[in-house]
C-alpha positions in Angstrom: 109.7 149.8 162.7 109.8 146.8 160.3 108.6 147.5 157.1 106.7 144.9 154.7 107.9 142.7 152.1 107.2 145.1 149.8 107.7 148.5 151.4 111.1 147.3 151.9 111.5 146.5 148.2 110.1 149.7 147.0 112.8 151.5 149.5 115.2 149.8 147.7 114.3 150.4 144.5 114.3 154.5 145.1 117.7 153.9 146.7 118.8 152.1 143.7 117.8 154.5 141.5 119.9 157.2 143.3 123.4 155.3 142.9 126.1 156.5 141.1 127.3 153.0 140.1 123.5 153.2 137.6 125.1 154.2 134.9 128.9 152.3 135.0 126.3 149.0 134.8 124.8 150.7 131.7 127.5 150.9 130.4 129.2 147.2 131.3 125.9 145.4 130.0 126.0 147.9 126.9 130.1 146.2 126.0 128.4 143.1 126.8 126.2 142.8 124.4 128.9 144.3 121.7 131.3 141.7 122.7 130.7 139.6 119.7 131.4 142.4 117.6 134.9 143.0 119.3 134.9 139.0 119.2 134.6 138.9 115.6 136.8 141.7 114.1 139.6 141.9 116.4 142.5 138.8 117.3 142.2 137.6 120.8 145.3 138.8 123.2 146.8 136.6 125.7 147.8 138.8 128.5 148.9 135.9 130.6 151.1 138.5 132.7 148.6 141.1 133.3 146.0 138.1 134.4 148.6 137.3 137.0 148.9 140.5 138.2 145.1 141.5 138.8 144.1 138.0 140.2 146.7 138.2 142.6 145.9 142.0 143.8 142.1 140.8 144.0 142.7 138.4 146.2 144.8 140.5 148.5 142.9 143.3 148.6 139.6 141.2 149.5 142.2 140.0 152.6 142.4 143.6 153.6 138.8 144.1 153.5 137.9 140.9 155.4 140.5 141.5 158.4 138.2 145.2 159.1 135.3 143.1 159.2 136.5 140.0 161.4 137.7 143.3 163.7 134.7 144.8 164.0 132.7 141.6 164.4 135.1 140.5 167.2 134.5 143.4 169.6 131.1 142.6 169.8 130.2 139.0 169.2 128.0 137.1 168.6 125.5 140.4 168.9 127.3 141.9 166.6 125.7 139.3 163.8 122.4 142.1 163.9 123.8 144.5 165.0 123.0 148.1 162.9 125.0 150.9 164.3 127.3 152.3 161.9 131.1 151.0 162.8 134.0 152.9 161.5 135.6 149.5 160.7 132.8 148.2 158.6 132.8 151.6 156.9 136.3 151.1 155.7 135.4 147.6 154.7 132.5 148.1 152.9 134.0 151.0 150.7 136.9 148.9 149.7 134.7 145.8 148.7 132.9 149.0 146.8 135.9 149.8 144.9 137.0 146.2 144.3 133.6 145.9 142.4 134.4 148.7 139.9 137.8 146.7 139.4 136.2 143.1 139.1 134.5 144.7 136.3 137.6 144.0 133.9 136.6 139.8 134.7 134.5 140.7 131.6 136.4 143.0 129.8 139.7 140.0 130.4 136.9 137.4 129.2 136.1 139.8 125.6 139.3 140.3 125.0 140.9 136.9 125.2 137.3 135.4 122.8 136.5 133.6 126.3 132.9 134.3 125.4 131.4 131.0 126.8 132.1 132.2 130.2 130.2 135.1 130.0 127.5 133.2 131.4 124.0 134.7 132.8 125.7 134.1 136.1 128.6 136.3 135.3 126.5 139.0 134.0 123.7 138.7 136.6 126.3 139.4 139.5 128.8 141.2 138.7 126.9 144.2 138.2 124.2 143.5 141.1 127.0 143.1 143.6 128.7 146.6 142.5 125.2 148.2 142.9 124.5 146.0 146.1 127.9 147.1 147.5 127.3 151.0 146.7 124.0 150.6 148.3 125.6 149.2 151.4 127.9 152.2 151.7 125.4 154.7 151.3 122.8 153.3 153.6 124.0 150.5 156.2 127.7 150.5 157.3 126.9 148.1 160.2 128.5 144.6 161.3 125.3 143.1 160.4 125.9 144.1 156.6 129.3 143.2 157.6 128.7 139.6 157.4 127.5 138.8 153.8 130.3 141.5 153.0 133.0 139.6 154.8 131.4 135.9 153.8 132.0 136.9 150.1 135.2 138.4 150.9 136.8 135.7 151.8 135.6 133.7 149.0 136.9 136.2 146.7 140.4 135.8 148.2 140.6 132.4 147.4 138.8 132.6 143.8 141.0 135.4 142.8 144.0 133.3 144.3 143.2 130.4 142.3 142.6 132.0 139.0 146.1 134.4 139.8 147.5 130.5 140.1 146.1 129.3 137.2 147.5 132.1 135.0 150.7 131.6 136.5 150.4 128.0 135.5 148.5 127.3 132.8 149.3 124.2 132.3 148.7 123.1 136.2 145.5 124.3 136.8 144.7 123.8 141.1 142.2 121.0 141.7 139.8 122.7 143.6 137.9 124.7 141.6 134.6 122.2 142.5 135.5 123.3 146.1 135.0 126.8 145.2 131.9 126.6 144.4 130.3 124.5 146.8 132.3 127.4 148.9 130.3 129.9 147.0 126.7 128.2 148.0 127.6 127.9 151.1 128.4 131.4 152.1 124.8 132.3 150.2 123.3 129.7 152.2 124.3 131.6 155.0 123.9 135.2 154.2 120.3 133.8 153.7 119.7 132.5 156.9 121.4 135.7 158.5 119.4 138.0 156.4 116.0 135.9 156.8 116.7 136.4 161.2 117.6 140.1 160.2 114.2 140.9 158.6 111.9 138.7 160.6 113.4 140.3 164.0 115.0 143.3 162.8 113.7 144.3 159.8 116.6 145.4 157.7 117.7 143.9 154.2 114.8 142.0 152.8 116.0 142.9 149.5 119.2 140.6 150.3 116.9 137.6 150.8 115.8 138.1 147.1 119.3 138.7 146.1 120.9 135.5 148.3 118.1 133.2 146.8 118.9 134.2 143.3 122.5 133.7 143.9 121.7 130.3 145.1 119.0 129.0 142.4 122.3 130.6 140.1 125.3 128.8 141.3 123.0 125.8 141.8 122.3 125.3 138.2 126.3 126.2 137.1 127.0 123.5 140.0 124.9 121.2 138.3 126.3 121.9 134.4 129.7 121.9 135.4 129.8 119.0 137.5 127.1 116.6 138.1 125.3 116.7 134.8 127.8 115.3 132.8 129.1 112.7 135.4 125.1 111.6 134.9 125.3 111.2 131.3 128.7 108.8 131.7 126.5 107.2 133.9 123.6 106.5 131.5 125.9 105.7 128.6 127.4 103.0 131.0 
């Protein structure tokens, strides 16, 4: 049975209030808004090593999760794109994208401890702990293919932003070139997920808080796409 715009939100929000991951986000925003504290008192470290390390394991590890999902997608295509019958393979996924979340945490914690305090934007804050909660609540309640798709969409972004950042502590010096690539990566894949997730509710019912959450996303990475790269390209522009 399809439940209403905001039936389905108010089923989230008890769902969301049962999650263990509650009070590890607490917690995270709570060093957040010490950071400048740390910021102020304490030398920044370089860690150039450890940077290398992590990025690199990130992006493998979001590898490992994707191939479960492209598995599980494969046997049944292209029905498996709705489908909602919990898969073993999308279980195993989905609980390793869970657990990748608790680690991506330390983005911030890398961010603090280095002074890198401009890039603790309201995007970085905003998603990183929405996507640990997101992810928990996609392991407790729908382990299916269709869940599998936004899972496996941002998966394989996360393989190559994690490989480019573990290349750009390798180098510092020669950073990649495609970090612009990235993101227009990143809008796309919420792009889709919206469609997908818009056809899921309409027809199926299921995940009308992920609409919210995908047109959030987008209206975020729009405006970062727009700071980082068009707005001052239109300034040159006008001074020209």
């Amino acid at each position: 049975m399809t439940m209403t715009l905001i039936e389905g939100l108010q089923y989230f929000a008890r769902g969301v209030l049962k999650l263990q991951s509650l009070p590890v986000v607490i917690a995270y925003l709570s060093i957040v808004a010490l950071s400048p504290l740390w910021i102020r008192n304490v030398r920044p470290l370089g860690l150039r090593k450890v940077l290398v390390v992590y990025n690199f394991a990130c992006s493998f590890i979001s590898f490992y999760s994707v191939a479960f999902i492209v598995a599980s997608l494969a046997r049944n295509w292209p029905r498996s794109l709705f489908s909602v019958e919990e898969d073993p393979l999308v279980r195993h996924a989905i609980w390793v994208y869970y657990m990748t979340k608790y680690i991506e945490l330390m983005d911030t914690v890398f961010m603090i401890v280095r002074h890198r305090q401009r890039q603790i934007s309201l995007l970085h804050v905003y998603h990183h702990p929405t996507i640990l909660m997101l992810s928990e609540y996609a392991y407790t309640y729908g382990c299916w293919p269709a869940v599998g798709v936004p899972v496996g969409l941002n998966g394989i972004i996360h393989v190559f932003l994690y490989f480019y950042y573990g290349q750009s502590a390798l180098n510092p010096g020669q950073r990649p070139g495609w970090k612009k690539h990235l993101t227009q990566l990143q809008l796309i894949q919420f792009m889709i997920g919206l469609c997908q997730m818009i056809v899921g509710y309409l027809h199926h019912g299921w995940c009308v808080h992920g609409i919210l959450y995908e047109l959030s996303m987008i209206l975020l990475f729009s405006n970062f796409y727009y700071q980082a790269y068009l707005k001052e390209r239109s300034t040159v522009k006008k001074i020209e």
